[in-house]
N, C-alpha and C positions, 0 to 999 in steps of 0.2 A: 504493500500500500504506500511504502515511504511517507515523506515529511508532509502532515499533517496540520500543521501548525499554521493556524487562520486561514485554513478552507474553511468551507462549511460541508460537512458532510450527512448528509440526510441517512439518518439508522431508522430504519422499520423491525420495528418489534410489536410484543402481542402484548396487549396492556387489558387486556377485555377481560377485566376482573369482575367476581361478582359484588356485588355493594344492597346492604340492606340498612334503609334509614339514612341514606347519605356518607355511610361509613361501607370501607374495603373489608369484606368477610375475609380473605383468602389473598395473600397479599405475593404467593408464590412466584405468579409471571412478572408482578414489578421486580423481585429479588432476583428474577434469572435475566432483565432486562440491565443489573446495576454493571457484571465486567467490561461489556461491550463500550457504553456508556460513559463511566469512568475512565478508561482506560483513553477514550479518546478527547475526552476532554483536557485528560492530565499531560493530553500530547499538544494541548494548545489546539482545538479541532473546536469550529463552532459546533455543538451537535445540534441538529434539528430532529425530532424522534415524530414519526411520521407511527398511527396507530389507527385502528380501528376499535368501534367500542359499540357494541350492541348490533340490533339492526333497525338504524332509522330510516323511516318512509321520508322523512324530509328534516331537517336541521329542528333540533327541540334541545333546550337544556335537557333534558333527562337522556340525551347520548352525549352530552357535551364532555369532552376530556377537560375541561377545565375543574370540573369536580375529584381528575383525578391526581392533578397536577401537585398538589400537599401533599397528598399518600407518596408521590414516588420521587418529593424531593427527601422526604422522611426516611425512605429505605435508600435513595442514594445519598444521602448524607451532604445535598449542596443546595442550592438554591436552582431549582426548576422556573422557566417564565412560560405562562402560558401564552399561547400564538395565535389568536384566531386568524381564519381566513380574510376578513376582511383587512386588508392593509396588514398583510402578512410580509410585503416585500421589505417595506418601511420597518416593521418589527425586526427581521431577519439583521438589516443591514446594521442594526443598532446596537447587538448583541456581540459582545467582545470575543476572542481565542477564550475558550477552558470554562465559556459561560454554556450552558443547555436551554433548547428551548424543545417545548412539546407541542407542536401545532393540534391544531385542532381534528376532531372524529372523522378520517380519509372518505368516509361513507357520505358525509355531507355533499359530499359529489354525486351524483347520481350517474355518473359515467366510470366511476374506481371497480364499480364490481365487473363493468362491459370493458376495463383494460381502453378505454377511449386516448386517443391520441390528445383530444386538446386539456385531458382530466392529466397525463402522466407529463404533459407540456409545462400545466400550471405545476406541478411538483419540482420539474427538473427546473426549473427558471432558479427556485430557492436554493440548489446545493451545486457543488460542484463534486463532491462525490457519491456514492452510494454505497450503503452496506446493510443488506438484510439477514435479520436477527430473527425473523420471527417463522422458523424451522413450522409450528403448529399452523400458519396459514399458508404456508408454501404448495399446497395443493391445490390452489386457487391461482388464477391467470389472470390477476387484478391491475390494476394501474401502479399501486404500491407496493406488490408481491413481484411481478413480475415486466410489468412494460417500463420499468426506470430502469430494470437491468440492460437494456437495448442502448437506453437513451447517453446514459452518464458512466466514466467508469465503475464498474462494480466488485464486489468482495464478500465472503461469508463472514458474518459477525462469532464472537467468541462463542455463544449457548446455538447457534447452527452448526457451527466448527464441531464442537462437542457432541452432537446430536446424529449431525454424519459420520460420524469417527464411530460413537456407537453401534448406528443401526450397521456399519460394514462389519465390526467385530461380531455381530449378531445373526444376519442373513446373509452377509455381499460377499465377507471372507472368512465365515466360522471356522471356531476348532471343534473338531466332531470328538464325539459324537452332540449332537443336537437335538433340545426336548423343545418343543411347543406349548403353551397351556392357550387355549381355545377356551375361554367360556362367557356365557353372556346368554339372553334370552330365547334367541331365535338363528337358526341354522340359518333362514332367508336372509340375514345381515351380513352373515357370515362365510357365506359358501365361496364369493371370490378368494379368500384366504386361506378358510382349509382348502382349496384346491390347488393352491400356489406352494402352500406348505408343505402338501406329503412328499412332492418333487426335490426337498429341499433339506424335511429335519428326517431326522431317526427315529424319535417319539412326538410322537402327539397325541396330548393328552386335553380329551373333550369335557367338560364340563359346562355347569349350569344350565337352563332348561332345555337350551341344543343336545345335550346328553342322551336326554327322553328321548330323541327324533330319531336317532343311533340305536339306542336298545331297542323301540320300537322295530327299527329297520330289522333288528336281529331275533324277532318273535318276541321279544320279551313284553309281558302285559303291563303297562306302566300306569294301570287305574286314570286318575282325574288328572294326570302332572299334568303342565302346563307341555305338549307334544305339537308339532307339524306333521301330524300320520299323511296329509300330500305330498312331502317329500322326501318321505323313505326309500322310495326309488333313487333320489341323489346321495342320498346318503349312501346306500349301496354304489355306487358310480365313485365314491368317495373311497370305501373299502378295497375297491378296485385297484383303483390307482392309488393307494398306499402299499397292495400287497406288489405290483410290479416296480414299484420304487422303492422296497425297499424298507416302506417307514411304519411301523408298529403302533397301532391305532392303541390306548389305553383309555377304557372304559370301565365306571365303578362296578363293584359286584358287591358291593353291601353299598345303601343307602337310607338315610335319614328322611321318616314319612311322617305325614300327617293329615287327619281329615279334613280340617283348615288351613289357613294359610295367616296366625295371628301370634304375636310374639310368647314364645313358650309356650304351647299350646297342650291339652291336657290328651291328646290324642296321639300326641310324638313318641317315635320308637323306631329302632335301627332295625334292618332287616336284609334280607339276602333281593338282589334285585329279583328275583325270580316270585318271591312271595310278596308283592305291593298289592293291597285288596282293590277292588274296582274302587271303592269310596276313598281312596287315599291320593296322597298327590307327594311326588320326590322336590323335596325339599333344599338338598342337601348329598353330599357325598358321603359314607358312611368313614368311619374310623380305621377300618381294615385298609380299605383302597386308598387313603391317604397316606398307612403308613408303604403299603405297596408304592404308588409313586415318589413316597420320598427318597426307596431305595431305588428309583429309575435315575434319579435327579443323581445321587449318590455316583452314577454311573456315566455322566453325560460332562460337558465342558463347558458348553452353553449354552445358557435357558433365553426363550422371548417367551412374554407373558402379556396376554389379552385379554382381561375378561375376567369374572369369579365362577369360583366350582358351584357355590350356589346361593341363594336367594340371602346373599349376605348384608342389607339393611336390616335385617329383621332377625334378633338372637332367636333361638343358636345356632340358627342356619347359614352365621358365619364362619362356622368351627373350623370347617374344611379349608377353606380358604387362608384362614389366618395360619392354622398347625401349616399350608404347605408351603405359604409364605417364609414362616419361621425358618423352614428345614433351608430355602435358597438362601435366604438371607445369611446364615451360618454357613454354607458351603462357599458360599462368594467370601465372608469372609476370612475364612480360612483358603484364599485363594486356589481350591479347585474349579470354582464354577466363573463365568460372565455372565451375569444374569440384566438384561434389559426389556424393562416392563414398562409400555404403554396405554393410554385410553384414562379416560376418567374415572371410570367406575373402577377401573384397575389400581390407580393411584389411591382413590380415595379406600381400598380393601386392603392394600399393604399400608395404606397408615393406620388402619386401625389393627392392622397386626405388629404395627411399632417398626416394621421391617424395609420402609423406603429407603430410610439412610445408610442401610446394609447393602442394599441391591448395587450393582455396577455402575448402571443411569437407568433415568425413571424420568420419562418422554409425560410432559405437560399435556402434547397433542392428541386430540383426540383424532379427527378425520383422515389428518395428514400420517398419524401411524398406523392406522389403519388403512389406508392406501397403500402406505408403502410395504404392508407387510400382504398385502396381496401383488407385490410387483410390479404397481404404477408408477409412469413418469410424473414426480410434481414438478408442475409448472415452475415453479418457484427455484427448483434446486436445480433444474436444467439451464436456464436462463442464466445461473451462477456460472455454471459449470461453462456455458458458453463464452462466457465474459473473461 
């Protein structure tokens, strides 16, 4: 990138935190926004931090970054200026080497989501360099994702740097042997990924109500669970091509049931997958098949993890989840394992297993790792890549 010192360089990062009452709940992506950030500021670099924030039909305080601009002078430890659009050129030009400004909600554009010529025009006018940060919108071919990498010279920011660097130690250039964990609601969300995956790991290991759709596919009578019985046929197509490539599908064989679906419920009891009564519903992964996959994990180099084994907001249908969180998180730390876990609902199940800050890296993104863990190009990181 070389000498930085009073450019202005325009950083895009993901600031789209959640806020309740006016206050930042979850303050993660300002934190993973602060080395990029700092680091160029301390270089003497005007930064201008280019963000998206909600989804506004038209410009409203209630998507305004300006509400965010305290919270993330706060975690970066300096003084933030907020930037609107109007007389944004006048703002920029006024702003010293090693000062930050945060313009205003990119979406306020109506042409940033269509990648519009005269929307990534008005951007590039403000900097003269570019550096995208925000790895979690990179799947998107926006104005500020991707059509300023065209326009201005461009760069990967440090929490992208880091992000790439991961997901290659993970899928691009593993050490084998390699486990998967697949879990989450619906096979239908899902299917570009386990299909991408058998190609790729050694285990893969399904969980949460996608499970059902798998034992279903395999006779097994899974009562009320929440099942896709229409797509037992792809799930066989899926069995398929894991048995020609190679990759060892892991499915529970005790499970955790219940007649509702309500925390601790007076119905709950572990059972053999085979014995679930019509009036029950799979919950949960059972105790045996957790400690089974810990001994798969015990065996592997490295984990990608998407998803929970089961209906993990609601105790104690977190068990699984968290016991198989625990066992990665102690194999990575005792450097056997690379362990990189994506998606939200993933994050937020290894925090409550205490097990993120153990894990190798632990991807904020939701869509965008999920794309790329089914093998799509993002827009965003190609664009880089071009540049």
């Amino acid at each position: 990138m070389g000498d930085v010192a009073g450019k202005r360089v325009l950083v895009r990062e993901d600031l789209n935190v959640p806020m309740a009452e006016g206050a930042v709940t979850d303050d993660t992506r300002l934190r993973a926004a602060v080395p990029t950030v700092a680091e160029l500021a301390d270089k003497g670099a005007i930064v201008l931090v280019l963000a998206h924030f909600g989804r506004p039909k038209a410009p409203t305080p209630e998507f305004s970054l300006a509400q965010i601009t305290q919270p993330f002078a706060a975690v970066l430890g300096r003084p933030v200026r907020y930037v609107d659009w109007e007389g944004a050129a006048e703002a920029v030009a006024s702003l010293a080497p090693g000062e930050v400004g945060l313009l205003e909600n990119t979406r306020f554009f109506g042409g940033e989501e269509k990648n519009a010529p005269e929307v990534i025009d008005r951007f590039a006018a403000l900097g003269d360099l570019y550096v995208n940060d925000a790895f979690s919108a990179a799947h998107r071919a926006h104005a500020s994702t991707e059509g300023l990498a065209h326009r201005l010279p461009a760069f990967a920011g440090r929490q992208m740097e880091a992000e790439l660097d991961a997901l290659d130690k993970a899928l691009g250039n593993p050490e084998h042997p390699v486990a998967a964990v697949v879990g989450g609601a619906k096979v239908s969300t899902k299917l570009d990924v386990l299909k991408h995956l058998v190609a790729r790991v050694d285990h893969l290991i399904i969980g949460g109500g996608m499970a059902n759709t798998f034992l279903a596919a395999r006779g097994v009578n899974v009562g009320k669970s929440l099942c896709e019985h229409d797509l037992t046929g792809t799930a066989e197509e899926i069995f398929a091509a894991a048995e020609t490539a190679g990759c060892t599908i892991h499915l529970p064989y005790d499970v955790v049931v219940a007649k509702e679906f309500a925390p601790n419920p007076p119905s709950l009891r572990t059972c053999n997958v085979h014995e679930v009564a019509a009036d029950e519903m799979i919950l949960d992964i059972g105790p045996a098949a957790v400690e089974a996959l810990g001994d798969v994990l015990k065996t592997c180099r490295t984990l990608v993890w998407n998803g929970p084994l089961g209906a993990f907001e609601t105790p104690p249908f977190d068990a699984a989840t968290v016991a198989l969180a625990r066992t990665a998180a102690a194999l990575t730390a005792e450097g056997s394992l690379v362990s990189v876990a994506g998606g939200g609902d993933t994050v937020a199940a290894l925090n409550v297993a205490g097990a993120a800050d153990a894990m190798s890296f632990v991807s904020t993104a939701g869509g965008a790792f999920l794309e790329w863990m089914e093998g799509k190009e993002l827009p965003g990181v190609a664009a880089l890549a071009r540049a």
